[in-house]
C-alpha positions, 0 to 999 in steps of 0.5 A: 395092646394084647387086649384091644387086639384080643377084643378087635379080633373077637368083634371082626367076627359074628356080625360085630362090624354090621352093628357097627355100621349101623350105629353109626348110620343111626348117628349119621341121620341124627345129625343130617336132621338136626342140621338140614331138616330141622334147619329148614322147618324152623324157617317157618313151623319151629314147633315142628321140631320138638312135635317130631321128638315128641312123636318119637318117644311116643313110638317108644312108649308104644313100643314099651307097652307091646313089648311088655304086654303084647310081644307076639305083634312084634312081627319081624317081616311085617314090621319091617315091610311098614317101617320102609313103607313109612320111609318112603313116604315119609321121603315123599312127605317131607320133599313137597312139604319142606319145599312148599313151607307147609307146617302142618304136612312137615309135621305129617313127614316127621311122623313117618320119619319116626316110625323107621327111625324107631323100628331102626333103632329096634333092629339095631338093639337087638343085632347088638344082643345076639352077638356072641360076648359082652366085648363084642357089643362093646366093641359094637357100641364104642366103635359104632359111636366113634365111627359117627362122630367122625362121619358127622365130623366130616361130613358137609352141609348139604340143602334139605332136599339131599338130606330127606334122601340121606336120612331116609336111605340111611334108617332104610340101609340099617333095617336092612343090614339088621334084618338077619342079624336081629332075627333071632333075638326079636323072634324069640322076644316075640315068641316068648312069655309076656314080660309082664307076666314074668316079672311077677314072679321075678321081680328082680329080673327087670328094671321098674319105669320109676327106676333111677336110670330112666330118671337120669336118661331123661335129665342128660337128654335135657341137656342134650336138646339144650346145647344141640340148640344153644348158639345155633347158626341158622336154625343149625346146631353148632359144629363140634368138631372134637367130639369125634376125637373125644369119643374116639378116645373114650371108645379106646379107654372102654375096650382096654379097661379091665375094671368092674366099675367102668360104667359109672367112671364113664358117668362120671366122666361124663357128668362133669363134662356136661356141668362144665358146659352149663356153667360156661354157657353164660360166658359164650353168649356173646361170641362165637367160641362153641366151647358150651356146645362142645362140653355137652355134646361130648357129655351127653354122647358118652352118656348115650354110650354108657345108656346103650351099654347098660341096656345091653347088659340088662338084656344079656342078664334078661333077655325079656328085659331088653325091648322094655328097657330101651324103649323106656330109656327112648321114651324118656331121652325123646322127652327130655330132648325136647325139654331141653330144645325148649330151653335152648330156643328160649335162650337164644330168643333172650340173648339179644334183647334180655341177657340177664334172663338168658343167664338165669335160665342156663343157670337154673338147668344147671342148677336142677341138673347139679340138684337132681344128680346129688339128691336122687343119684350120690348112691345110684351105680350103673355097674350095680343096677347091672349086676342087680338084674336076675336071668329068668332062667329055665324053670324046673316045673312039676305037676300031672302029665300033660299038662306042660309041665316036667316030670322026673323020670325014674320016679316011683310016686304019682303026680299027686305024690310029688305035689303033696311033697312040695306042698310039705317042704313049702309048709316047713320052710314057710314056717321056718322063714316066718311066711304067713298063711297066705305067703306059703299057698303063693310060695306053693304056688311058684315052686310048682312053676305056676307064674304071676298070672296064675296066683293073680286069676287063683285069688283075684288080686290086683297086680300090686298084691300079687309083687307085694306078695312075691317081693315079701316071700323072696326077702323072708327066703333070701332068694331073688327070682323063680328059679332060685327059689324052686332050687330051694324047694328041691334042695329042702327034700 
């Protein structure tokens, strides 16, 4: 109790009980979608519900790519302006279409409603990783997903009119309780050097978009469209009732853990939940008992929790990492919901007519699900994909002055002195470390603060060669990014 009560205070301060607030709004407008705006579209455009999904995870592929290689237009104040912008006309959309039972206008709604959810959600990760300590975004994330839970437990069905209102008001609510909090981490994202560039010279210090948490995103999100559309009740998902207890209960078990590997015992956790949806779902075909919907949703929510720890903790090691990586992760969950969503309808469509059919499908979810998670997941660790990411740390530059770079002060040899030393110590150590001719010019290169970039346009390569190269200098050195290996340099003198 000493402990929860330490990280409880810890967390009152700083900003921790906006972020709190606003993950569970972000949570709130999901389900006031699913249940009264989804609801009502299915009535007569189905198809406009996973054309809004798709959109979002589009959105993030976008936000992915600018992050990556463009992050100076992330601009705070203008995209904060567009992102309430499109939630008012999106509000406006949405009220005469879901009214007038137009398809293709729905559609058009959902797409401004995508654009503030999204920017929404920007805010939120980046308030998240400006507060002080890890505890504090633990807390943030735990106690935010609880809160949701039982705000969604608690709240009433309400028509599609006052839910266009709630949903827009509630995206609107946490862009603007965020907008300070975020402030210093997007600017300085913004501000920053490209992460495409970085990642060149430091390899390690970001996840790759074949990487295995993105994989494994994309197929708990499968089972999420799966049972948020399994047995629905008037095109709604079923209530569950006791994922907010649940999820209270999980929150409480993350913030008096004291172990290292929490992140894959909460996967673990949540594995078996969601296998043991799958594999009941058959028998609930025919009844009323939501104990299918129940599994997977309290599955695929503490999974949701484990991805936005692992997020965070990727942009507290690499603060660059941080808008790529959730962005991915979003990409891939808005994927692989509406892969799932389409299984889920399919079923639904059987149960009636072809329960055989019905069975198999679930059955073969399950199956790619049980099929994905041995083959490509037995040695994966949440715990080790965090403490494998190396911080892109200050780099220690040398060259002429005026250029940019530092030069020691005190130092009685010129520009060209330390240059050529460094050039004399690479030269040794490329030797005895096996480098290759071209190896040590690249190693030269980076012990002189030059970046991916630079070696690319000095030699004409590809990308590709230039990580090849980088990736092949740093094992043969046994150091894992830029500034371990300068370190090294200067140690050699």
């Amino acid at each position: 109790m000493q402990l929860i009560g330490t990280r409880l205070r810890e967390a009152a301060s700083g900003g921790t009980l906006l972020c709190v607030l606003g993950l569970a709004c972000l949570g709130g407008a999901g389900n006031v979608m699913n249940a009264s705006l989804y609801a009502r579209v299915a009535e007569y455009f189905g198809i406009a519900r996973e054309l809004s999904t798709l959109s979002l995870g589009v959105l993030f592929l976008v936000v992915f790519l600018v992050a990556t290689r463009r992050p100076s237009l992330l601009d705070r104040r203008l995209l904060t302006m567009a992102a309430l912008g499109c939630a008012l006309t999106a509000a406006f959309v949405l009220e005469f279409a879901l009214a007038a039972g137009n398809g293709p206008l729905s559609v058009a709604g959902f797409l401004f409603s995508s654009a503030a959810s999204a920017w929404a959600s920007v805010m939120l990760v980046c308030g998240l990783s400006s507060l002080e300590s890890p505890n504090a975004r633990l807390v943030g994330v735990a106690c935010g997903m609880a809160l949701g839970e039982v705000a969604n437990a608690v709240h009433p069905p309400v028509p599609f009119e006052l839910g266009v209102i709630e949903m827009m008001g509630l995206f609107a609510l946490v862009i603007m309780l965020l907008y300070r909090r975020s402030g210093p981490v997007l600017d300085k994202v913004a501000q920053g050097e490209r992460p495409a560039s970085l990642e060149l010279s430091n390899p390690e210090s970001f996840l790759q978009p074949a990487h295995a948490l993105f994989l494994c995103v994309g197929l708990f999100s499968v089972a999420t469209g799966y049972g948020l559309t399994l047995n629905e009740v008037a095109h709604a998902p079923v209530a569950v009732d006791a994922s907010a207890a649940v999820l209270a209960g999980v929150a409480l078990w993350m913030l008096l853990s004291r172990g290292r590997d929490k992140e894959d015992s909460l996967f673990s956790f949540a594995m078996l939940l969601v296998v043991a949806g799958f594999i009941i779902a058959p028998f609930t075909f025919s009844t009323d008992l939501p104990s299918a919907n129940a599994l997977l949703r309290i599955g695929v929510r503490c999974f949701d929790m484990l991805a936005w720890l692992v997020v965070l903790a990727v942009g507290g090691r690499n603060l660059y990492a941080l808008l790529p990586t959730f962005a991915l992760v979003r990409c891939m969950s808005a994927l692989g919901t509406d892969v799932g969503a389409v299984a889920g309808h399919t079923t639904n469509d059987l149960v009636g007519t072809n329960g055989e059919a019905a069975m198999l499908i679930a059955e073969v979810v399950l199956f790619a699900f049980v099929a994905f998670l041995w083959l490509g997941f037995r040695r994966f660790s949440f715990s080790g994909t965090i403490q494998g990411i190396v911080g892109v740390g200050p780099q220690i530059a040398f060259g002429k002055p005026g250029d940019g770079q530092a030069v020691k002060e005190g130092g009685d040899r010129d520009a060209s002195d330390a240059a050529s030393s460094i050039e004399e110590r690479c030269a040794r150590i490329g030797s005895e470390c096996g480098l290759t001719e071209r190896e040590v010019e690249i190693f030269g290169m980076l012990a002189r603060g030059r970046n991916g970039r630079f070696v690319m346009e000095h030699y004409v390569i590809s990308r590709n060669t230039v990580k090849s190269h980088v990736k092949h200098i740093y094992a043969k050195l046994g150091v894992h990014s830029q500034q371990e290996l300068i370190d090294l340099v200067e140690r050699a003198g």
